[in-house]
Each structure stands twice: as C-alpha cells, then as structure tokens.
C-alpha positions in Angstrom: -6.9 3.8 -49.3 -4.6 0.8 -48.4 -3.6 2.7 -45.0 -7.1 2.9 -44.0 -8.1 -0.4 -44.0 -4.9 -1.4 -41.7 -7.2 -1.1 -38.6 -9.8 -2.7 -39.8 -7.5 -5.4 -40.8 -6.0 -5.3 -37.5 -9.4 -5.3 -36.0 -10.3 -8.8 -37.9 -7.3 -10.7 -37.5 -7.8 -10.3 -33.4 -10.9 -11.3 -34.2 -9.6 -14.4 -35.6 -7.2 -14.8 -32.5 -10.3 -14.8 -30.8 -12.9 -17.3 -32.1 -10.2 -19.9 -33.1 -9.4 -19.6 -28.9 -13.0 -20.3 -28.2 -13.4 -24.3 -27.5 -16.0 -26.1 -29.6 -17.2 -27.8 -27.1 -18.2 -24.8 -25.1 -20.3 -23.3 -28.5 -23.7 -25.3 -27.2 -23.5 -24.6 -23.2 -22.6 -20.8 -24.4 -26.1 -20.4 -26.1 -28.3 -22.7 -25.5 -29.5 -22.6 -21.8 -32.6 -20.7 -20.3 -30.6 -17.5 -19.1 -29.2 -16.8 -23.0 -31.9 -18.6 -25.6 -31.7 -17.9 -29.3 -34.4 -15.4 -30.0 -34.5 -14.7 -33.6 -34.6 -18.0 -35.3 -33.0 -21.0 -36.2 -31.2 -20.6 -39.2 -29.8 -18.0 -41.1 -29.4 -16.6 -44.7 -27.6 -13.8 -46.5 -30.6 -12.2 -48.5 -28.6 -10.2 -51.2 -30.1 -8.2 -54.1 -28.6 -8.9 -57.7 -28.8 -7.5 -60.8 -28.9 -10.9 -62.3 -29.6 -13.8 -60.4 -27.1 -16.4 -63.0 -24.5 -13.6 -63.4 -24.0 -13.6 -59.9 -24.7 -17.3 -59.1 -22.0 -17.8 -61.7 -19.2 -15.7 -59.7 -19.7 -17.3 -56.2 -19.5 -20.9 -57.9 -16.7 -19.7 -59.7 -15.4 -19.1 -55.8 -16.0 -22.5 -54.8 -19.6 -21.8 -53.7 -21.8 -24.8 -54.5 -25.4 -24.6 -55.5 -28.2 -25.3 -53.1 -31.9 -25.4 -52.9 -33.5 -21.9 -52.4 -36.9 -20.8 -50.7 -39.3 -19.8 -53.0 -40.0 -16.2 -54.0 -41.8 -14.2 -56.4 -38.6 -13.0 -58.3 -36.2 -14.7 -59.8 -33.8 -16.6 -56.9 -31.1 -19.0 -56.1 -28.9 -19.8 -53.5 -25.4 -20.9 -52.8 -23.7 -22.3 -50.0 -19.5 -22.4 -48.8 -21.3 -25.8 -46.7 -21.3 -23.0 -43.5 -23.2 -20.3 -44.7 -26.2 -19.3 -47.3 -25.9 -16.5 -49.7 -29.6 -16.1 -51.3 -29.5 -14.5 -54.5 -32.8 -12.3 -54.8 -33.2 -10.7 -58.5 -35.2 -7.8 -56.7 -34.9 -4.7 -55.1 -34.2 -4.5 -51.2 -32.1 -3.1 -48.6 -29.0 -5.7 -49.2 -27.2 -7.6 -47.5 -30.1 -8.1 -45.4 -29.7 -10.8 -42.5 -32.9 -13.6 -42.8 -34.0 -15.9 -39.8 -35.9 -18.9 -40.7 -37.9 -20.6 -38.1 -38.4 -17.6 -35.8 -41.1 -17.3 -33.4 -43.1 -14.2 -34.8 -45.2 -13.8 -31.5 -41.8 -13.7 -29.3 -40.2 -11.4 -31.4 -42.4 -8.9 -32.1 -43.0 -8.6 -28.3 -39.1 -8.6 -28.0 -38.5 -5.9 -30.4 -41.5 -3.6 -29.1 -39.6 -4.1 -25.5 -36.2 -2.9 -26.9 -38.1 0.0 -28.9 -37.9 -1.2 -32.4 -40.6 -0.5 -35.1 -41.5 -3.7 -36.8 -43.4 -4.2 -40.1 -45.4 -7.1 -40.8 -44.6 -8.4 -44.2 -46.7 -11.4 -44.4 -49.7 -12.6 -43.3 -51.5 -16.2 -42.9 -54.7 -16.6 -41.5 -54.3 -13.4 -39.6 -51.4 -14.0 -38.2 -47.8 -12.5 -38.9 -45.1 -14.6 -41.0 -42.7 -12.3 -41.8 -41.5 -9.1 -40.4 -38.6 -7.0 -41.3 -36.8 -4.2 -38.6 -33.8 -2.4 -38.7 -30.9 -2.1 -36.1 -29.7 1.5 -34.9 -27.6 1.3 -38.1 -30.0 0.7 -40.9 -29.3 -2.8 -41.0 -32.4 -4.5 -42.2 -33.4 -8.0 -40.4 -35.4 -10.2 -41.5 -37.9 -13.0 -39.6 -39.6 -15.9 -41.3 -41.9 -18.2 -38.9 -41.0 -20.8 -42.2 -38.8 -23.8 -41.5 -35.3 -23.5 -43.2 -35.4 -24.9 -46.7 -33.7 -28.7 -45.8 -30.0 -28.9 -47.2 -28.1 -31.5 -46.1 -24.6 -31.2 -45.0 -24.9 -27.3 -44.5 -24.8 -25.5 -41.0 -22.9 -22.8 -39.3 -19.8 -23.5 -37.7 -17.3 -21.3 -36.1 -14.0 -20.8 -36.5 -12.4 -22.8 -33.7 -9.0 -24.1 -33.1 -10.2 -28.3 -34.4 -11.7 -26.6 -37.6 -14.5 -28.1 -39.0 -16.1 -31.1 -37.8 -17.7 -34.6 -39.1 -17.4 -33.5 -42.6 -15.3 -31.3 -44.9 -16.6 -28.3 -44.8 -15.8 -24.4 -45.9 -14.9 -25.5 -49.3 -15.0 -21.9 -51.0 -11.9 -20.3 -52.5 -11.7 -17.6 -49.9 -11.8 -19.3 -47.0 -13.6 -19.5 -43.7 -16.3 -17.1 -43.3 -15.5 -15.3 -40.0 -18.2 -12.5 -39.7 -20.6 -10.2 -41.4 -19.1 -7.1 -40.9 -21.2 -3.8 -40.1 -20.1 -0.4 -40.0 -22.2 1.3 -36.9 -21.8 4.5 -35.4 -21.1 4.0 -31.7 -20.0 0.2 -30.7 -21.9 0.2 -27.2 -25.4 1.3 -28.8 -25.3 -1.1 -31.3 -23.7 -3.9 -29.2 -26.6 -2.9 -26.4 -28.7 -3.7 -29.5 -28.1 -6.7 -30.6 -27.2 -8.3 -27.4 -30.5 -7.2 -26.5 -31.9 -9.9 -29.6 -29.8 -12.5 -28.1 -26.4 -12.1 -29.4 -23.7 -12.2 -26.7 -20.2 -10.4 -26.9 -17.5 -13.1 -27.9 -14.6 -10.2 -27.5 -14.8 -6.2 -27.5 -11.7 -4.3 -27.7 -11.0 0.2 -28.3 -7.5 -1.0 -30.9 -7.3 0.3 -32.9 -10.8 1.9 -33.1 -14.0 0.6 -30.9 -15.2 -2.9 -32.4 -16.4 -6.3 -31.4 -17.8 -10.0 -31.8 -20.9 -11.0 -31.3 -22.9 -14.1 -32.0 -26.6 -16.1 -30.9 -25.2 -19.1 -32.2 -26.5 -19.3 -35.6 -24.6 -16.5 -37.0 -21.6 -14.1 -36.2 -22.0 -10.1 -36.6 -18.8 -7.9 -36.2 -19.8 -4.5 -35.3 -16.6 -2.0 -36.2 -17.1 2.2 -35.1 -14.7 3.1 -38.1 -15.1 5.1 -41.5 -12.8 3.0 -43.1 -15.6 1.2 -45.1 -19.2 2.0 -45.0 -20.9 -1.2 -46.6 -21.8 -4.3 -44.6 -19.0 -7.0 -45.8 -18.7 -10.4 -46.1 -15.9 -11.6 -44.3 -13.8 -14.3 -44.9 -10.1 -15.7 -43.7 -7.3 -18.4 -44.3 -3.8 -19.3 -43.4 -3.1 -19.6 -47.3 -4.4 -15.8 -48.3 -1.5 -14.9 -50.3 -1.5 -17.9 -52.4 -5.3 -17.6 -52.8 -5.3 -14.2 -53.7 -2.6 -15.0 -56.3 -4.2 -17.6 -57.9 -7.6 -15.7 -58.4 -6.1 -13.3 -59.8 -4.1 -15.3 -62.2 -7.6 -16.6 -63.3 -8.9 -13.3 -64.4 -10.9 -12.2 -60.9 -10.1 -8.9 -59.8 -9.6 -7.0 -56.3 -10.6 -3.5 -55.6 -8.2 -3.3 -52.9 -4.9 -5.0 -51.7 -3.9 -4.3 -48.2 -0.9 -6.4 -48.4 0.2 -10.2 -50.3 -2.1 -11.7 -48.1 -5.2 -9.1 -47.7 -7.1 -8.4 -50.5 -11.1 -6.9 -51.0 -13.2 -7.6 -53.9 -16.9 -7.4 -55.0 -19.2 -8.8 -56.1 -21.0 -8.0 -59.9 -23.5 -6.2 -57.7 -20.8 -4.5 -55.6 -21.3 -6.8 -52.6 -18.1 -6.5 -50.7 -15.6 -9.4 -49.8 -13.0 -9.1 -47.3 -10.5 -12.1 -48.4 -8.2 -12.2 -45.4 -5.1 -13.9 -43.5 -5.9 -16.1 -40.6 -3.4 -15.5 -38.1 
C-alpha cells in the first residue's frame, strides 16, 4: 500500500515546488480582473459530515485547530479553523467533504452552471428566490452555494503557500501544517480540469508524472485534481518542512496513522474516516 501512494506523494510535493514559486504579490492580479472573476463565491468552507459533532471537534483541536463561530443549521454543528481554512462539522447526513461558497451570486451561477451543462438543485428558497443550490462536478463531488455572507471571524482567510509564508499575522497554527490542497480523485484530468476551470478556477501547474494531475485555484480555495487509483476519497492535504518530527510526536501522544509512506509522510483519519494527507514540504 506504501508503494502506491509514492506517486501520489510525488505528485504533491511538485505541487508544493509549485505554489511556494508563485509570488504573493501576483495572487490578486492573477484572479481578480474582468477576463478571470471569481464566480462561485467569496469564501469557502469544508462542509464535513460527523458522527459526533464534539468527538470530532475534539480531534482537530487536539491538532491545533481552534474553535470558531459556525453558521447556523438545523443539526447539531461547529466549526474549526487552522486560521487559513474552515472545517464545518455537520452532525448530519450528506455527501462529505462537500466544498461550501458563501456569498455567491445564485442568479450568476445558476446561469453559469446551465451554460457548462450542470444540473443544479435549489436547496433553499426566500421570497421566491434561490439561496442555496447544490451540483456536482464530473466526479461526484458535491458543491455547495450560499447567497449568505460568510459568518465574520476575524483573523481567518485563505492564503497560499508562497515562498514569504504567511503574512501580517501568525497564521497556519495546526499540528500538520500548511494546508496545500483538497485533493480529488477524478477520472480523466482534462475533463475535470475543463470543468472546473470552466467555474473560474485557473490551472496553477499540470503535469503527466507520474500519473496525469494538476493545481487549480479561483482564489479562495485550492483543488488538486489527481487521475490515479491510488486513493479514492477526497483528502485534506496538508505539508511542512518539519513532517518527520510532527509525525513523531503525534504519535508519541497516542494519535494514530493509517499509512506511513516514509519518516516524513504519513495519512490519518479522521473519527469519521475523513482522510488527512500530513506531508513533507520540499
């Protein structure tokens, strides 16, 4: 099993190579400018669906993961934060992980979808009018889009990996590291690139080594998109030049991984059997 994630784990690492070459100061003209706008939303979170919403809060604090404020819900929820990203904690059933925009223009992006031949369901409702919809891309990857502001938490944004690190404040304080990507395992790389580049994501890097796979991001979120059998479930990935000594003293506190590429590779889950990639930054 450890041999089968070496591509993948090649796969990331250039990835790594890649975004910590791409200039922070050239994130804002990438995105934002009339010929590339940011179509889906303004924010995002990582809707994922738990068994037990404390159980599982527990475990990501226990990674460092701090407590924020959470949109409200019908179910039992919370929500936790490494200060880059948002990892809402849904005690409910759903297609999970499932990407969430807040602040998205419903009108726009319905149209948008229906151009690139997407079915989209309306979810919500106010006054007639649609305030959540849910699709998913080629790959069963469910999206959703909230016309609701992002719930306010200060000091929390998405950031990059780039070369000066984090900026203005400390940030990417969890135990594992610097979250690099959400990682999806798609059939064919161009179709589901097409896709989402479609939605506004633009291609950061795309290589065929060892196996077809790329970067992608709209600004306000990074998607890797890997054509490879070597894991099936979307993964949360994360990196660090200290790995090894991470992964050493996690598991000198009890936590355990379900697979160890190497000293300084590891992947672990989750109580609800989210997968973690916890890996070296080159």
């Amino acid at each position: 099993m450890a041999i089968q994630y070496q591509a993948t784990l090649f796969c990331l690492s250039l990835m790594c190579s890649v975004l910590r070459l791409t200039p922070a100061v050239a994130q804002p003209q990438l995105f934002n400018n009339a010929k590339n706008p940011v179509k889906l939303g303004s924010f995002v979170e990582f809707d994922l669906a738990v068994k037990d919403v404390q159980v599982t809060q527990a475990f990501y604090e226990s990674l460092g993961f701090k407590a924020v404020a959470a949109a409200k819900a019908d179910h039992p929820v919370a929500a936790v934060t490494d200060g880059n990203v948002v990892l809402a904690l849904h005690q409910a059933e759903f297609a999970s992980p499932t990407i969430t925009y807040y602040g998205a223009n419903l009108a726009a992006g319905m149209s948008l979808l229906q151009e690139t031949g997407v079915a989209a369901t309306i979810l919500k409702k106010k006054n007639g009018a649609a305030t959540e919809i849910e699709f998913s891309d080629r790959n069963g990857q469910r999206v959703v889009l909230k016309s609701e502001a992002p719930v306010p938490r200060p000091d929390v944004g998405f950031e990059m990996m780039t070369p000066a690190g984090p900026t203005g404040k400390e940030k990417h304080y969890s135990r594992i590291g610097i979250f690099g990507e959400f990682s999806i395992a798609v059939k064919e790389r161009a179709t589901a690139a097409a896709f989402w580049q479609k939605l506004g994501f633009q291609k950061m890097h795309e290589s065929d080594i060892p196996y077809p796979w790329g970067i992608y991001s709209d600004s306000v979120t990074v998607l890797g998109l890997h054509q490879t059998t070597e894991f099936k479930e979307t993964a949360l990935s994360f990196f660090s030049r200290d790995s090894k000594d991470r992964i050493v003293k996690l598991k000198e506190e009890g936590f355990t991984f379900v697979l160890e590429m190497d000293p300084t590779n590891a992947v672990m889950q989750s109580p609800d059997g989210q997968m973690i990639f916890v890996f070296n930054l080159p």
